[in-house]
C-alpha positions as CSV (number, residue, x, y, z in Angstrom):
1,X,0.0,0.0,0.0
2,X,1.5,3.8,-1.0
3,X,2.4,5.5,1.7
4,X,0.0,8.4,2.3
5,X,1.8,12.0,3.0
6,X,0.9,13.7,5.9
7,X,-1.5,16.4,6.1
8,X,-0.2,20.3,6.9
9,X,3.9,19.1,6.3
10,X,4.9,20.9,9.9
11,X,6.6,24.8,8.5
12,X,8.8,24.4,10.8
13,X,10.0,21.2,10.3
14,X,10.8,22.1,6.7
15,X,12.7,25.0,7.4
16,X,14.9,22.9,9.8
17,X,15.6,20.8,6.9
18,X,15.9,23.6,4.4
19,X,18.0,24.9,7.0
20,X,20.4,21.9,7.3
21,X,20.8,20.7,3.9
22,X,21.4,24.8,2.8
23,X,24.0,24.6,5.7
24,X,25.8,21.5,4.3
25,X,25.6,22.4,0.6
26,X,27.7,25.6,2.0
27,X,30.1,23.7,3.6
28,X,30.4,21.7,1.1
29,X,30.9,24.3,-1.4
30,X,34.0,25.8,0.5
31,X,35.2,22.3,1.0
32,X,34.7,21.5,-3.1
33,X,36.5,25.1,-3.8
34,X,39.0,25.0,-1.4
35,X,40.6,21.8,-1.7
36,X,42.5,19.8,-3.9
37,X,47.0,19.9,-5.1
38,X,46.6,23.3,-4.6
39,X,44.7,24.1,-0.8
40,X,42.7,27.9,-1.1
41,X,41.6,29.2,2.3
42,X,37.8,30.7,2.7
43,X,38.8,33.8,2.9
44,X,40.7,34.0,0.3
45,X,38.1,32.1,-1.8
46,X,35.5,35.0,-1.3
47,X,38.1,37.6,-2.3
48,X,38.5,35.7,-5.8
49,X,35.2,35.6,-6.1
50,X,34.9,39.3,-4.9
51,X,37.1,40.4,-7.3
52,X,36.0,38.2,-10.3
53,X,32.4,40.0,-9.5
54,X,33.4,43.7,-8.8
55,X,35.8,43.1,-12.5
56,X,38.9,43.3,-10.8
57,X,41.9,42.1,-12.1
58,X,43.8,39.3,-10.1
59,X,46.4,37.5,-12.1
60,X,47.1,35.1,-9.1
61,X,47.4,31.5,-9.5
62,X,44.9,30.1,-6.8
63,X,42.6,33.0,-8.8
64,X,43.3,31.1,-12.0
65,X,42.8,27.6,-10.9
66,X,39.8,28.8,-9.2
67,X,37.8,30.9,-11.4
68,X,39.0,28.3,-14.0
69,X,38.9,24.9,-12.7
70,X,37.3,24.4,-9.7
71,X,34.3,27.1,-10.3
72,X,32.7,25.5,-13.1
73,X,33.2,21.9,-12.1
74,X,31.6,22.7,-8.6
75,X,28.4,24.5,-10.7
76,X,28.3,21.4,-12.5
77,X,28.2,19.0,-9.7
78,X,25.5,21.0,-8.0
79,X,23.2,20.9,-10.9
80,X,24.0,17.4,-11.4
81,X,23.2,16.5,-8.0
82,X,20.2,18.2,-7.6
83,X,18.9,17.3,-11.3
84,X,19.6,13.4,-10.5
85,X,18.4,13.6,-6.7
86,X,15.1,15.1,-7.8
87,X,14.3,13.2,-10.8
88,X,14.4,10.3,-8.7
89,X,12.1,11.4,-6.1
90,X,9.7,11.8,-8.6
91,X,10.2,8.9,-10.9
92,X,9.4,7.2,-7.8
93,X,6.4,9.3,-6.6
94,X,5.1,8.8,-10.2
95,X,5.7,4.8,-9.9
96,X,5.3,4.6,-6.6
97,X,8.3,2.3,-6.0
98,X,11.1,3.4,-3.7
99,X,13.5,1.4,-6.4
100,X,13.1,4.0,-9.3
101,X,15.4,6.1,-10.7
102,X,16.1,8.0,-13.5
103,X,17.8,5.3,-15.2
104,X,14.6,3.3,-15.1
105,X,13.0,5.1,-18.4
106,X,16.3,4.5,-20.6
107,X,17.9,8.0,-20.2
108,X,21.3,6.6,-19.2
109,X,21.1,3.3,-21.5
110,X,20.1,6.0,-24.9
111,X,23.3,8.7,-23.7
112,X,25.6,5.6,-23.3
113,X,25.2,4.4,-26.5
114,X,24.8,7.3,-28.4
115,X,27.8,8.8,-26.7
116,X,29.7,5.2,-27.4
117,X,29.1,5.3,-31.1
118,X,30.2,8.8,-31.3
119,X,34.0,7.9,-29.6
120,X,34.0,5.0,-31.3
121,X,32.2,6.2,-34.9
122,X,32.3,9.8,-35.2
123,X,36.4,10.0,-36.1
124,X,35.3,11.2,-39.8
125,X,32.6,13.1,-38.4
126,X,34.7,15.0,-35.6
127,X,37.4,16.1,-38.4
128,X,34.9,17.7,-40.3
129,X,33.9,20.1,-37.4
130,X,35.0,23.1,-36.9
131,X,37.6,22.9,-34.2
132,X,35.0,25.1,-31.5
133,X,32.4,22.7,-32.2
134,X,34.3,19.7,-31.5
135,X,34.4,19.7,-28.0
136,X,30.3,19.5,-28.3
137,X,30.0,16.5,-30.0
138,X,30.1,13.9,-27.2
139,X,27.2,15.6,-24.7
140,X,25.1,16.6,-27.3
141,X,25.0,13.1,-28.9
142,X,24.3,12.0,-26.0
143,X,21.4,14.5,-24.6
144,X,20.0,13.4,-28.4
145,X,19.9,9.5,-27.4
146,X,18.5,10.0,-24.2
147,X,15.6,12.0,-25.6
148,X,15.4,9.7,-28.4
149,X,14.9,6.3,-25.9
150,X,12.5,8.2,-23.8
151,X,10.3,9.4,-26.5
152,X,10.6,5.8,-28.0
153,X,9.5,4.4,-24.4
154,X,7.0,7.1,-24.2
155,X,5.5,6.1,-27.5
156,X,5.4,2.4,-26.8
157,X,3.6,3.1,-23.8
158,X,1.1,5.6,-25.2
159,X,-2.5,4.0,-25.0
160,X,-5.5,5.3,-25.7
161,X,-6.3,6.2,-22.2
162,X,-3.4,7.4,-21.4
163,X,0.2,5.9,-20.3
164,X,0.6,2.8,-18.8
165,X,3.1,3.2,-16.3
166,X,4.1,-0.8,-16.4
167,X,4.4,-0.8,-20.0
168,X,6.8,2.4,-19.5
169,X,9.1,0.6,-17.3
170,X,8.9,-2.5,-18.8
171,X,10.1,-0.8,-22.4
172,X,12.9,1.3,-20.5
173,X,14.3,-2.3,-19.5
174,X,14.2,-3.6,-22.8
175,X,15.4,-0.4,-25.0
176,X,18.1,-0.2,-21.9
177,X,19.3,-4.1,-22.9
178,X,19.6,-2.9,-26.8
179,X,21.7,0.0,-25.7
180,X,24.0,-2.0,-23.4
181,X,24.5,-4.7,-26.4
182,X,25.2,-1.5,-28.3
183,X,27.4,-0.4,-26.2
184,X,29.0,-3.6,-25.9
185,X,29.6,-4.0,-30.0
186,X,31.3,-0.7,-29.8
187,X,33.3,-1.4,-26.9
188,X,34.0,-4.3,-29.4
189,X,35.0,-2.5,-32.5
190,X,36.9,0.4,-30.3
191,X,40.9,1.1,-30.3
192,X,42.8,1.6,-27.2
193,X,42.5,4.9,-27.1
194,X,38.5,4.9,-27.6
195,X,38.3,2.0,-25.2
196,X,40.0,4.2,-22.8
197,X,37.9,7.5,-23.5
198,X,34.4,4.4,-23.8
199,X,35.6,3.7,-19.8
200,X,35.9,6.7,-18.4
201,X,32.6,8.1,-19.7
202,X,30.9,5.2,-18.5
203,X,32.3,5.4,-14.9
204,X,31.0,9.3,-15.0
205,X,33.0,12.1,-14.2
206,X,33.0,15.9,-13.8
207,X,36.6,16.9,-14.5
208,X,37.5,18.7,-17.8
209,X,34.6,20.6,-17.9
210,X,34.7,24.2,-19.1
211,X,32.4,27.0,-18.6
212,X,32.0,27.1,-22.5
213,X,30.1,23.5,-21.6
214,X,28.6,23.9,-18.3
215,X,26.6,27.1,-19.1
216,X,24.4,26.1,-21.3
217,X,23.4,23.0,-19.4
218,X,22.7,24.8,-16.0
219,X,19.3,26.4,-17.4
220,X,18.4,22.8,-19.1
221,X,18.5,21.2,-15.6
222,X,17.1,24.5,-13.9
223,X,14.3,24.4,-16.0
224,X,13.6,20.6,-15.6
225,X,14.0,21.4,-11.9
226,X,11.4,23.7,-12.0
227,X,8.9,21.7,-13.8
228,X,9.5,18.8,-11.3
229,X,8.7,20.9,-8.1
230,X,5.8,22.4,-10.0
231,X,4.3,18.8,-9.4
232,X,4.6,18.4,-5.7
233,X,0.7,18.6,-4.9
234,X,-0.3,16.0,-8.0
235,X,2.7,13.8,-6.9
236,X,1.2,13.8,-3.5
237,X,-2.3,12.9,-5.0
238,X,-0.8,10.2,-7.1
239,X,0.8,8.2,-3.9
240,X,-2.9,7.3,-3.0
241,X,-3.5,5.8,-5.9
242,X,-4.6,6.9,-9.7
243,X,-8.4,6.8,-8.9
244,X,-8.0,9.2,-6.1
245,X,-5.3,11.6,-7.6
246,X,-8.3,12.0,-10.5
247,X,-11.5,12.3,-8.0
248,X,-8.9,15.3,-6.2
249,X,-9.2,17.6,-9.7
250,X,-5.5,16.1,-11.0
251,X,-5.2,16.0,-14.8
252,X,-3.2,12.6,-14.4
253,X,-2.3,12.0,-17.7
254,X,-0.9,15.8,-17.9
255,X,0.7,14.8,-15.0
256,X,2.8,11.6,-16.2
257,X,3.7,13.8,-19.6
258,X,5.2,16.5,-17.6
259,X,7.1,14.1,-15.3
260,X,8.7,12.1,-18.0
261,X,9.5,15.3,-19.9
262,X,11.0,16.8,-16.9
263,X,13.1,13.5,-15.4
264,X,14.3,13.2,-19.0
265,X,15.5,16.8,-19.3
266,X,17.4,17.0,-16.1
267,X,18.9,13.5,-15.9
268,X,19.7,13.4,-20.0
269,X,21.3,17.1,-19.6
270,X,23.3,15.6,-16.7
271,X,24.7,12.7,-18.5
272,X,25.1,14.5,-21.4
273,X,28.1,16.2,-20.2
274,X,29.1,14.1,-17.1
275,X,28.5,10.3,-18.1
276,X,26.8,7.8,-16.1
277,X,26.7,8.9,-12.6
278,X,25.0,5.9,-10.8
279,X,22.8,5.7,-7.6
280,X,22.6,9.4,-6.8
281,X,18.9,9.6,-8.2
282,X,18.3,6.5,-5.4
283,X,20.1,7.2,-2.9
284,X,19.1,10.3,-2.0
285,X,15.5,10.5,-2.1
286,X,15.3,7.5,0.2
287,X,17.6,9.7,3.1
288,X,15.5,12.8,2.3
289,X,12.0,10.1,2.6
290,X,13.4,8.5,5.7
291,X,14.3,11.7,7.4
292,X,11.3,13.9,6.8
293,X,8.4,11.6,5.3
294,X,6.9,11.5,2.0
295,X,5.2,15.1,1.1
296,X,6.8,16.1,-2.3
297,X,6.4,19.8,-1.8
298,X,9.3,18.9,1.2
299,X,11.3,15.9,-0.2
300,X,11.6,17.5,-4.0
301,X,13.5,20.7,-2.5
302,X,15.5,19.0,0.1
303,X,16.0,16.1,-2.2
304,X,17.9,18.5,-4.8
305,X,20.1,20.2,-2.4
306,X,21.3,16.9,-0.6
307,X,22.0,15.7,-3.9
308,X,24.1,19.0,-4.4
309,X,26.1,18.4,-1.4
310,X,26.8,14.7,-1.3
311,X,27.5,14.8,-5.2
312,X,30.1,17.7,-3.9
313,X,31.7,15.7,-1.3
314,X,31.8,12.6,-3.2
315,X,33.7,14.9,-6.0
316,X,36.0,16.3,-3.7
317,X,36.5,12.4,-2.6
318,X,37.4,11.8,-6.2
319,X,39.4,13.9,-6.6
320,X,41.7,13.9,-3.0
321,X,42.2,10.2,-2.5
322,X,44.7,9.4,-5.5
323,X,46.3,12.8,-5.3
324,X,47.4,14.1,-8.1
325,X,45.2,11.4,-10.2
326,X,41.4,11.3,-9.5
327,X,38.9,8.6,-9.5
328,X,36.0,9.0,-11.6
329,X,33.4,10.2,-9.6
330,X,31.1,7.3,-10.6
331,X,33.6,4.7,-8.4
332,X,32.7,6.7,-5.3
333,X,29.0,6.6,-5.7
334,X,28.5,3.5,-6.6
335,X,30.8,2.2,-3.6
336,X,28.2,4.3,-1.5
337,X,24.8,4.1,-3.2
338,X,25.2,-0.5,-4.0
339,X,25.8,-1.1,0.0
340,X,22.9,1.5,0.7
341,X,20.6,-0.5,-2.3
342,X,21.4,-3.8,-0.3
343,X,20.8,-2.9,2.7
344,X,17.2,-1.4,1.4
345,X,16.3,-4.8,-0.5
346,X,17.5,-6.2,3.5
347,X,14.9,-3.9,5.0
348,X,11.7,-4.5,2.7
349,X,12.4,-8.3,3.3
350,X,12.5,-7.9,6.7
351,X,9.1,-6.4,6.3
């Protein structure tokens, strides 16, 4: 049976948890900044960015590998985060089954092969591009396969009274097995040096990132974020059931269009540029659930700043534990989130 969210969410209660999770994105966004080979106190972080806001010049090198390096890779984790933390929560208000995620509707499974074929494929392709353009190739063939397997799952489970949510999940698994044998024939065909650029996509990372990449994906997953928390009250309403989410005055089959829309934007935006990025899109939601109950118009919001921070530290994990190298932030939250999915499959049996 769903689990019914409680009437009048406490005020106060959210705002300590707005209140926490705001104060540990904070810290985490010093911690991201300020760490790493090259160690930037706060204080000094908040005169870079002082300067860098005011127009000042500051030709220093902790300005340099601030502004440059750090500043868009921390945006990027925050709207990853957030984008992947609150597309889960509500890919599983929408299914109601604390084992979605955004993977669940093929997002990852069409950006991993799209973005496959275009490392191992796209050599003739790439040469003909001009040499600003080439650096775009991989995310936006893969933000182009994600959309492409969701709007193929979305057709398949188009009926004439609306979507079938079953038929939705079962044609994300299947369309996810075509792209994984897909991905597997290219991992086939692929060179060393493609099978090395194939791996580290797949294990997911944020590094190399420049602004010229990140800014145009922040307002993709802003807007997707927007949509999603948007649908708080009908995502409440659909957690007792279909039936009574349409006797409330819910437009339910508005409602699932919207959601698969918006889960696809922000979680196809986010591989796009970072690669698969596993368990964030679980994990999260369940702590947020656990720790505050199941009212969306308080787990959505507190779901996407967790995600910011523990997508932060687990970056700043990354990239301090193999000094100078980095792991791919991928290892890190998958050695997290599979221990956390275990011990929830433990719990529900033990129910």
């Amino acid at each position: 049976m769903a689990e019914r969210p409680a009437r009048g969410f406490g005020t106060v209660r959210l705002g300590l948890a707005l209140g926490a999770v705001l104060a540990l994105l904070l810290v985490s966004l010093l911690l991201a900044l300020g760490l790493g080979a090259l160690a930037i106190p706060p204080g000094r972080i908040l005169a870079i960015l002082w300067a860098a806001v005011t127009g000042e010049a500051d030709g220093a090198t902790d300005s340099a590998v601030l502004l440059a390096v750090r500043l868009p890779r921390v945006a990027l984790a925050v709207a990853v985060g957030a984008g992947l933390s609150a597309a889960g929560a509500a890919l599983q208000g929408l299914f109601r089954n604390p084992l979605a995620d955004p993977q669940l509707i093929g997002i990852s499974g069409g950006a991993a092969m799209a973005a496959s074929g275009t490392i191992v494929l796209g050599g003739p392709l790439l040469a003909s591009l001009p040499a600003a353009l080439v650096p775009w190739a991989l995310p936006v063939a893969a933000f182009a396969g994600a959309l492409v397997v969701t709007t193929l799952i979305y057709l398949f489970s188009l009926r004439r009274d609306g979507l079938d949510l079953s038929t939705l999940l079962l044609a994300g698994v299947a369309l996810n097995a075509i792209a994984m044998a897909c991905l597997g024939l290219f991992t086939y065909l692929s060179d060393d040096q493609q099978l090395r650029d194939l791996n580290l996509w797949m294990l997911g990372s944020l590094a190399g990132a420049p602004w010229a990449q990140v800014l145009p994906v922040l307002p993709l997953i802003g807007l997707a974020l927007l949509g999603i928390l948007a649908l708080a009250r009908p995502l409440n309403a659909l957690l007792l059931g279909e039936a009574e989410a349409f006797h409330l005055g819910f437009r339910i089959e508005r409602v699932k269009r919207q959601l698969v829309v918006c889960t696809a934007l922000a979680a196809g935006a986010a591989v796009a540029l970072t690669g698969i990025i596993g368990f964030v899109g679980l994990l999260v939601p369940h702590l947020v659930r656990l720790a505050i109950g199941p009212d969306h118009r308080a787990l959505l919001p507190v779901a996407a700043l967790l995600g910011a921070s523990l997508l932060l530290l687990a970056d700043l994990l990354a990239r301090l534990v193999v000094l100078p190298a980095e792991l791919p932030v991928g290892v890190v939250t998958a050695f997290a989130g599979a221990p956390f999915f275990l011990w929830l499959l433990s719990r529900r049996r033990a129910t």
